[in-house]
N, CA, C and O atoms as CSV, one atom per row, in Angstrom:
chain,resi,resn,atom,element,x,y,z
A,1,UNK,N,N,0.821,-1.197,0.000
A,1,UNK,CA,C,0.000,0.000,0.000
A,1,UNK,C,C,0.865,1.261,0.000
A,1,UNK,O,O,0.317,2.362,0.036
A,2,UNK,N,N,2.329,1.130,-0.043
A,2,UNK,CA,C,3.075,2.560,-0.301
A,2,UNK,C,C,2.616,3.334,-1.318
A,2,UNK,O,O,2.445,4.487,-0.923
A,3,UNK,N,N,2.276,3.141,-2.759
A,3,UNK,CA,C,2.068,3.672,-3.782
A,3,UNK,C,C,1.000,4.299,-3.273
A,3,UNK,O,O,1.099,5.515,-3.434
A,4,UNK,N,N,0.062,3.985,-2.750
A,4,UNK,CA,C,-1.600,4.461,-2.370
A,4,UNK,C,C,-0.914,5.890,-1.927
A,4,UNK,O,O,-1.028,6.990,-2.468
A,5,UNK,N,N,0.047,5.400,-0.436
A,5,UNK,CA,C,0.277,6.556,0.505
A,5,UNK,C,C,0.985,7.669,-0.371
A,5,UNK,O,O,0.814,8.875,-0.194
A,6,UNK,N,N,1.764,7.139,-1.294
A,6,UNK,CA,C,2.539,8.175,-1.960
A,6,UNK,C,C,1.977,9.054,-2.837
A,6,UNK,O,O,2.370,10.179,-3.144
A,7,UNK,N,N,0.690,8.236,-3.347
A,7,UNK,CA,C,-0.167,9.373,-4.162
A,7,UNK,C,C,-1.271,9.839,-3.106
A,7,UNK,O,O,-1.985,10.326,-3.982
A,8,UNK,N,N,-1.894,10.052,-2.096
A,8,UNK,CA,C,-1.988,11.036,-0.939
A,8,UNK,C,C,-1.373,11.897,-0.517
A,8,UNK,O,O,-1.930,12.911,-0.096
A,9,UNK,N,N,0.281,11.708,-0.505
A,9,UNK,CA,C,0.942,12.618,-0.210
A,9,UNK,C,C,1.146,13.601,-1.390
A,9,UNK,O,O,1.263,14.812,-1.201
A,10,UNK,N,N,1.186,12.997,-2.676
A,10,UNK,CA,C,1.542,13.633,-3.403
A,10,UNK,C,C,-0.036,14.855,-3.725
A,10,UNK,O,O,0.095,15.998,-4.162
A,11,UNK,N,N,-1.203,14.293,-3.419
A,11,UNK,CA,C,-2.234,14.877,-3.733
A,11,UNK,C,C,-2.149,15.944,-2.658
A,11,UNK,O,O,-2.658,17.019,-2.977
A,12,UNK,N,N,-1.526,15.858,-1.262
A,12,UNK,CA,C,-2.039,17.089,-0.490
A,12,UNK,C,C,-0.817,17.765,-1.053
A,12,UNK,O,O,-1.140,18.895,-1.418
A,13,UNK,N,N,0.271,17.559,-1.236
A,13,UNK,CA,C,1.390,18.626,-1.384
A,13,UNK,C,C,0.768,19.253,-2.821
A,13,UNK,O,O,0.487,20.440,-2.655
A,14,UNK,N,N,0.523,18.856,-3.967
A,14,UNK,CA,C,-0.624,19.425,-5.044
A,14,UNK,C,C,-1.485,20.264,-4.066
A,14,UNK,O,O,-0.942,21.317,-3.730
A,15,UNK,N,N,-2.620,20.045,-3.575
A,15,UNK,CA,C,-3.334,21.446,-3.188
A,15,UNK,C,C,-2.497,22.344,-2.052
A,15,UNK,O,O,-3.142,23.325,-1.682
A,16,UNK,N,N,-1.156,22.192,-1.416
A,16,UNK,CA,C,-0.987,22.771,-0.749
A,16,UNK,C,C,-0.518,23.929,-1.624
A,16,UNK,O,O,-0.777,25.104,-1.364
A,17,UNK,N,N,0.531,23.324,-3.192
A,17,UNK,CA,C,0.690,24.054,-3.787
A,17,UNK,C,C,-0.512,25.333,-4.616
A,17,UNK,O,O,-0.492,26.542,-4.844
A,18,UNK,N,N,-1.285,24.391,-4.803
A,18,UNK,CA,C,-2.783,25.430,-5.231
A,18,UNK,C,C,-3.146,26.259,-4.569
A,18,UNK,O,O,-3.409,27.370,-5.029
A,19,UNK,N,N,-3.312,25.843,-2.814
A,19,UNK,CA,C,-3.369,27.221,-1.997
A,19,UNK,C,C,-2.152,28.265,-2.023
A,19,UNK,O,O,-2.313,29.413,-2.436
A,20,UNK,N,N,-1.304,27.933,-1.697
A,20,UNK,CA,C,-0.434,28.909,-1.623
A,20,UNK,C,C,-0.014,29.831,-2.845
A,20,UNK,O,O,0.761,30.750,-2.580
A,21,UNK,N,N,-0.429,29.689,-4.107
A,21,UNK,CA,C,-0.264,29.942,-5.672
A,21,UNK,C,C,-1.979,31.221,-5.194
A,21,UNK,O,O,-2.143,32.331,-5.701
A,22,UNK,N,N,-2.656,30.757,-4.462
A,22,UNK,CA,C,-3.891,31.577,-4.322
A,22,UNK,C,C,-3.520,33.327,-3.986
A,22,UNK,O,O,-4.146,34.329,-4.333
A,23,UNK,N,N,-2.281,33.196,-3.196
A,23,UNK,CA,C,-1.720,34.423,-2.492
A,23,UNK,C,C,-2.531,34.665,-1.170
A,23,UNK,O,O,-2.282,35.735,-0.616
A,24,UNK,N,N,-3.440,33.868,-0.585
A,24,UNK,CA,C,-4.565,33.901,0.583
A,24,UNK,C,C,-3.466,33.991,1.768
A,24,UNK,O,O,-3.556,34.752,2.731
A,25,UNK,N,N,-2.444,33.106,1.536
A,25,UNK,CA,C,-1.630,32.562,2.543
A,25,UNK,C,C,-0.388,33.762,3.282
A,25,UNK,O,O,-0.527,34.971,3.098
A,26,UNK,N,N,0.582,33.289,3.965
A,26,UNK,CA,C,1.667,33.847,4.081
A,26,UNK,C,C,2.843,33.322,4.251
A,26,UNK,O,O,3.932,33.893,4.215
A,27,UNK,N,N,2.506,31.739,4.517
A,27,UNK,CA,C,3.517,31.027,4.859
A,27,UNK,C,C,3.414,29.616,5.480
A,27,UNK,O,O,2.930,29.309,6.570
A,28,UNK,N,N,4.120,28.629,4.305
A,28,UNK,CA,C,4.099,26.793,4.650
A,28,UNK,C,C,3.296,26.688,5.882
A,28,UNK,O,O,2.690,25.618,5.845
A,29,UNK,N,N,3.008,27.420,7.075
A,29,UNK,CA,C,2.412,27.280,8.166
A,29,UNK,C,C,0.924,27.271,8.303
A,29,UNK,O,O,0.175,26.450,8.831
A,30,UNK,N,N,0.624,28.746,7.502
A,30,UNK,CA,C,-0.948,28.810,7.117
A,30,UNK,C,C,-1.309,27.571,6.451
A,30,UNK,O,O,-1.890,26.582,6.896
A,31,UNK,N,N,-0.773,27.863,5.112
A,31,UNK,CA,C,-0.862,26.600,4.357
A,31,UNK,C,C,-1.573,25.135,4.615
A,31,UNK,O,O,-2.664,24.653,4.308
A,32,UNK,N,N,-0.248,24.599,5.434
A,32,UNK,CA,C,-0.773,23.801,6.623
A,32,UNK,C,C,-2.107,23.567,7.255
A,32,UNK,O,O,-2.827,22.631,6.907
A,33,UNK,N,N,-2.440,24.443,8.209
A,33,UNK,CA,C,-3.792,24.651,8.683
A,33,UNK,C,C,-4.736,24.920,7.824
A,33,UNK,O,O,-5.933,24.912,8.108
A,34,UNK,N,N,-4.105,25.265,6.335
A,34,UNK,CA,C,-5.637,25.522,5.524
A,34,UNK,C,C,-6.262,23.614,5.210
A,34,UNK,O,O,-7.374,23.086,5.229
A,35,UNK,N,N,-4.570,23.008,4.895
A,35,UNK,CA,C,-4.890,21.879,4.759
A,35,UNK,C,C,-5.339,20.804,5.750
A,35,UNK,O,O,-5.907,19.786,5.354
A,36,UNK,N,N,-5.115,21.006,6.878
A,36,UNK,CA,C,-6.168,20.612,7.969
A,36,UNK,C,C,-7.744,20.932,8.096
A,36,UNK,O,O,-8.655,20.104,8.110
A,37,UNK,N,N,-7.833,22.208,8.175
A,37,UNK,CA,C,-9.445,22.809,8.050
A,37,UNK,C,C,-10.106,22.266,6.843
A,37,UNK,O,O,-11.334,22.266,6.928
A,38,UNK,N,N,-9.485,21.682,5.457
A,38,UNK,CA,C,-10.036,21.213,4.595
A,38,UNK,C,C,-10.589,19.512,4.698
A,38,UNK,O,O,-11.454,18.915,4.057
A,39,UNK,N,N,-9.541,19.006,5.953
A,39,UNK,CA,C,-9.613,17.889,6.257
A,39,UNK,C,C,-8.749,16.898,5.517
A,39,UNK,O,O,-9.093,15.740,5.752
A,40,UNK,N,N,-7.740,17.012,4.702
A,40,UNK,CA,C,-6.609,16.620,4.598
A,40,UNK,C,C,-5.792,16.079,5.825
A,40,UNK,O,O,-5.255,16.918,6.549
A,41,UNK,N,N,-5.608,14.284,6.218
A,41,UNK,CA,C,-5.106,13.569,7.308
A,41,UNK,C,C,-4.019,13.795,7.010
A,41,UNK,O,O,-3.353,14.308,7.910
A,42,UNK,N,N,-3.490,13.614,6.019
A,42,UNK,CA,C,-2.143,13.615,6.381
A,42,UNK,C,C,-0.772,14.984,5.662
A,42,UNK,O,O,0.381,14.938,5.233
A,43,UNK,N,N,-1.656,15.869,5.864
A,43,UNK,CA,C,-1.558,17.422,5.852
A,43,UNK,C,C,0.149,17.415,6.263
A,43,UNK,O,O,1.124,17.687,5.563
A,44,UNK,N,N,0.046,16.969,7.753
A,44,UNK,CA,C,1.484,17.084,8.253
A,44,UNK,C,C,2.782,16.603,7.652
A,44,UNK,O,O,3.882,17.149,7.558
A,45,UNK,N,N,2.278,15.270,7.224
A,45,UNK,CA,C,3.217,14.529,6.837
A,45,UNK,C,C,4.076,14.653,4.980
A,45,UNK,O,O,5.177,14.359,4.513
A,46,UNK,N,N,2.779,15.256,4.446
A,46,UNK,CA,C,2.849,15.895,3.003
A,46,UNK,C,C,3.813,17.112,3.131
A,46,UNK,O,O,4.464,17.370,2.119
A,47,UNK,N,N,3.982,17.819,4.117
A,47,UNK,CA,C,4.850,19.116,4.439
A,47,UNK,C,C,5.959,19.124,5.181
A,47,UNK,O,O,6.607,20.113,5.523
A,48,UNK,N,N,6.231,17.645,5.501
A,48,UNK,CA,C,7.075,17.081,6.617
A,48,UNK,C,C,8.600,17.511,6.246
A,48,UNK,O,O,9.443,17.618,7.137
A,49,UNK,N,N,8.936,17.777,4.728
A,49,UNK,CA,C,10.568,18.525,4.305
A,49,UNK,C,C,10.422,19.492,3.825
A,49,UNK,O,O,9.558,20.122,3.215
A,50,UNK,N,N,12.073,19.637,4.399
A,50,UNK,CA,C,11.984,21.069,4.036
A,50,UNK,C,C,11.772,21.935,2.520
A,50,UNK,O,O,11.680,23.129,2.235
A,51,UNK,N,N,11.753,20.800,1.823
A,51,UNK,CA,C,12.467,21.318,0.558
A,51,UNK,C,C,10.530,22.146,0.297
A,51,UNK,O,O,10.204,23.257,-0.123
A,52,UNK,N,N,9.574,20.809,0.845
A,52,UNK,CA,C,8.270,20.891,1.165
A,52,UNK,C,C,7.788,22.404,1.557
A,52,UNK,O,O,7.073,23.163,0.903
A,53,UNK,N,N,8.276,22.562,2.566
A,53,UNK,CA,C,7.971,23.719,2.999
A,53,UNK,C,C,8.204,25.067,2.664
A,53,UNK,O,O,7.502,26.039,2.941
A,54,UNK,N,N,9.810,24.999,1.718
A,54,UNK,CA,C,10.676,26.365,1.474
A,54,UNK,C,C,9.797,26.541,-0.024
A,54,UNK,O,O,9.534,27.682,-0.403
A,55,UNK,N,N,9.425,25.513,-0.729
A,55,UNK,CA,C,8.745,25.770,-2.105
A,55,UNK,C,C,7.601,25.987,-1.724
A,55,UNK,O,O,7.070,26.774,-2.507
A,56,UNK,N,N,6.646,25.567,-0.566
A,56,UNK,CA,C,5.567,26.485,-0.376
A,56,UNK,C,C,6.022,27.815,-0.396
A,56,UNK,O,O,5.768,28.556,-1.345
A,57,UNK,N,N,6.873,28.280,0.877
A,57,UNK,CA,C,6.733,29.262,1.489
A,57,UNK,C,C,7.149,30.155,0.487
A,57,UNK,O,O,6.887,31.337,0.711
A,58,UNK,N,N,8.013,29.761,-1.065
A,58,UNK,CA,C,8.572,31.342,-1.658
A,58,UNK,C,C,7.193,31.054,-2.889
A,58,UNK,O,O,7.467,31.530,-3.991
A,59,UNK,N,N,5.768,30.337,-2.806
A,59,UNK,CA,C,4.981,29.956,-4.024
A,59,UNK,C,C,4.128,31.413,-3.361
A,59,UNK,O,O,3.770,32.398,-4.007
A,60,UNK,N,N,3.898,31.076,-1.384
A,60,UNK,CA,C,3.637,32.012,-1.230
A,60,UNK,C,C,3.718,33.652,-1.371
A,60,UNK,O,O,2.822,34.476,-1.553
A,61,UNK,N,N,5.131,33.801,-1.217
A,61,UNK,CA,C,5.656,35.283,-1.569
A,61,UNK,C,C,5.587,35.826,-2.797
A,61,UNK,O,O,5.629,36.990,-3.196
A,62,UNK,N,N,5.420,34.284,-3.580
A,62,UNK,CA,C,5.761,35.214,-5.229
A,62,UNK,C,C,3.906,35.354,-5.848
A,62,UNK,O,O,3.774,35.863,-6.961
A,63,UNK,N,N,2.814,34.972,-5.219
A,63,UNK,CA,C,1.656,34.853,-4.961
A,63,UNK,C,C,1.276,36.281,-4.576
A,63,UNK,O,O,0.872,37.021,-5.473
A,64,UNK,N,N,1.370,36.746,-3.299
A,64,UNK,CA,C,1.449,38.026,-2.704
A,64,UNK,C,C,2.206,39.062,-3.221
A,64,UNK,O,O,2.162,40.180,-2.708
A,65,UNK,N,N,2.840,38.831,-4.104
A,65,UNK,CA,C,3.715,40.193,-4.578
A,65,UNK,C,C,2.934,40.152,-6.011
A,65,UNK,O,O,3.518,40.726,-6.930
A,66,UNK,N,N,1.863,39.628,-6.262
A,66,UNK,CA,C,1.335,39.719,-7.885
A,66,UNK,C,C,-0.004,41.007,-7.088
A,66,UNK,O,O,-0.841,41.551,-7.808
């Protein structure tokens, strides 16, 4: 069942990227909690590197500066 988990993960890091591309956000953190409040389980674990988090966080900035 890895493949299953890996395309879950890969599906929340996809909308995490969609939110944060929204410019709503400010940072991998919001993000996060948007993907919790949406009900995304494994929210945490989709954001769990860094590389995860630093490509949210500049999708965010370059989002907000449009």
């Amino acid at each position: 069942m890895i493949h299953g988990d890996d395309r879950g993960l890969q599906a929340a890091r996809a909308r995490a990227y969609a939110l944060a591309d929204t410019g709503r956000f400010d940072n991998s953190h919001a993000v996060h909690n948007a993907l919790v409040a949406e009900g995304w389980p494994n929210a945490g674990r989709a954001l769990d590197s860094d590389y995860a988090r630093k490509a949210i966080a500049e999708r965010c900035r370059a989002a907000r500066a449009h």
